[in-house]
Kinemage of the C-alpha trace (Angstrom):
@kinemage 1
@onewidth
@group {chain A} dominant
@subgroup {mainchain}
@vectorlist {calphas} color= white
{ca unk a 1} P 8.392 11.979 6.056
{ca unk a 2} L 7.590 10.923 2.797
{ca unk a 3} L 9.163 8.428 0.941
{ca unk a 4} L 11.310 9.926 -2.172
{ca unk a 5} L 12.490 7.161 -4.774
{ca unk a 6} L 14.759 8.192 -7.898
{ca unk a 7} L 12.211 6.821 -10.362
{ca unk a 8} L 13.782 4.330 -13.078
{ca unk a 9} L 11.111 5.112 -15.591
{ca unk a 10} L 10.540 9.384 -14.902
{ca unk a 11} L 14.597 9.405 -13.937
{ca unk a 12} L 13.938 11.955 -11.392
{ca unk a 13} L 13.687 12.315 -7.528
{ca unk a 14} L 10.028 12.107 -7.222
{ca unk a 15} L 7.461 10.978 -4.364
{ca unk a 16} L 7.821 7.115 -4.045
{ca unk a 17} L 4.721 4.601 -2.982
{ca unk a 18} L 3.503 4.493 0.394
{ca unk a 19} L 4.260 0.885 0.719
{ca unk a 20} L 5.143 -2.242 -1.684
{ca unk a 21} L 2.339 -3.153 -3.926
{ca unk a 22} L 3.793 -6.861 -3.363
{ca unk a 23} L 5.230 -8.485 -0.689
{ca unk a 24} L 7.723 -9.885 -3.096
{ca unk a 25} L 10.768 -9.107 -4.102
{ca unk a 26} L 9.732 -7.028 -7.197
{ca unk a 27} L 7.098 -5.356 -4.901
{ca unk a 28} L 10.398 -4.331 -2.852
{ca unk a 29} L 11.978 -3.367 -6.227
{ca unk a 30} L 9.250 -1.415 -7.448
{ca unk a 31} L 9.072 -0.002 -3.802
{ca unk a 32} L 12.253 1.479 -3.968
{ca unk a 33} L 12.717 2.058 -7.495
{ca unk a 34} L 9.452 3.751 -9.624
{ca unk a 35} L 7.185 6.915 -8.103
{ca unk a 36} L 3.463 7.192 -7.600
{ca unk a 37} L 3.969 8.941 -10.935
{ca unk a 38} L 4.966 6.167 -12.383
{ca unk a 39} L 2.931 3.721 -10.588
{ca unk a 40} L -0.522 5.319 -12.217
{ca unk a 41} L 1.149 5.573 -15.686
{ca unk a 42} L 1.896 1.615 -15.374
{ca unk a 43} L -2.039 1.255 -13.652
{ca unk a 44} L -3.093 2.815 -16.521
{ca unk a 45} L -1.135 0.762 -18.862
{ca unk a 46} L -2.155 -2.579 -16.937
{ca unk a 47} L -5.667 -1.568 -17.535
{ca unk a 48} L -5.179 -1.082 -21.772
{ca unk a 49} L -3.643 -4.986 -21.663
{ca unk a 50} L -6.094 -6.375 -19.455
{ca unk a 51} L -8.481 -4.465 -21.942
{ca unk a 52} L -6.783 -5.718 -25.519
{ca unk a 53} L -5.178 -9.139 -23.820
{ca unk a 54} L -8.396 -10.369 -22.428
{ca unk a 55} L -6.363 -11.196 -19.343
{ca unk a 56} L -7.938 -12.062 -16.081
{ca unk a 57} L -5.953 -11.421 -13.169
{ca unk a 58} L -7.624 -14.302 -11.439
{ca unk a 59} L -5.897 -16.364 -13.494
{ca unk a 60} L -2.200 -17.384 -12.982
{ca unk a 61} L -1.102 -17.769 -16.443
{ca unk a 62} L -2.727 -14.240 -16.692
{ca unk a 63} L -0.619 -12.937 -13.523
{ca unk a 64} L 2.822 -14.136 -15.211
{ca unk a 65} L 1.779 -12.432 -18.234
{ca unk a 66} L 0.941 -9.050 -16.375
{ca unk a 67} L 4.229 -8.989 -13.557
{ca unk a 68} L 6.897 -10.086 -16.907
{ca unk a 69} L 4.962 -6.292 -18.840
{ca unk a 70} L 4.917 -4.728 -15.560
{ca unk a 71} L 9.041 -6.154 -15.193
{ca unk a 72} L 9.491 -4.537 -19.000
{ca unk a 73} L 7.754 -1.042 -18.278
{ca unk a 74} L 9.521 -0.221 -15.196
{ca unk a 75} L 13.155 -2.339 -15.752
{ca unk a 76} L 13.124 -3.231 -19.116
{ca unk a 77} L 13.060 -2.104 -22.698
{ca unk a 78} L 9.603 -1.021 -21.718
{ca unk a 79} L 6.064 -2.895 -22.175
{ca unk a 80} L 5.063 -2.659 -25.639
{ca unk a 81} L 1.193 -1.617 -26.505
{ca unk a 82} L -0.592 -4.696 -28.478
{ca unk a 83} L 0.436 -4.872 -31.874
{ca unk a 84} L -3.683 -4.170 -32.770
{ca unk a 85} L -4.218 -1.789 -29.779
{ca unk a 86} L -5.596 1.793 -31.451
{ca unk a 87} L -5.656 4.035 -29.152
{ca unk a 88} L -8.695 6.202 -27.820
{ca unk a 89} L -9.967 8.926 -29.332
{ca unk a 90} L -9.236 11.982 -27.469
């Protein structure tokens, strides 16, 4: 049976994760809360402020920075591109 979340960010029924990305408590929330739709949209996303941020996920400062976006995209007002990010060229 597959897991069906309604997704806070699609606000839909959609197909949810297979499992917690986290074993935290926002890895439960986002577990319960955001599709696989959703999910790759935020990957995506992730990926453009790793890009423009120069973050490194190795680092813990970097981590904070990355879970409080990931926190805004999904629960929040929504995680805001970098004021200088342009984005690709189609």
């Amino acid at each position: 049976m597959a897991h069906t979340v309604f997704c806070v960010k699609l606000k839909r029924d959609m197909p949810g994760l297979d499992e917690p990305p986290f074993d935290n408590d926002l890895g439960q929330k986002v577990y319960e809360n955001v599709s696989q739709e959703a999910w790759r949209m935020w990957v995506e996303h992730c990926k453009m402020l790793l890009n423009e941020y120069r973050l490194n996920p190795a680092r813990r400062e970097d981590q904070e920075v990355i879970v409080k976006q990931m926190e805004q995209f999904f629960f929040g007002e929504g995680s805001a591109k970098p004021k200088e990010y342009v984005a690709p060229k189609e």
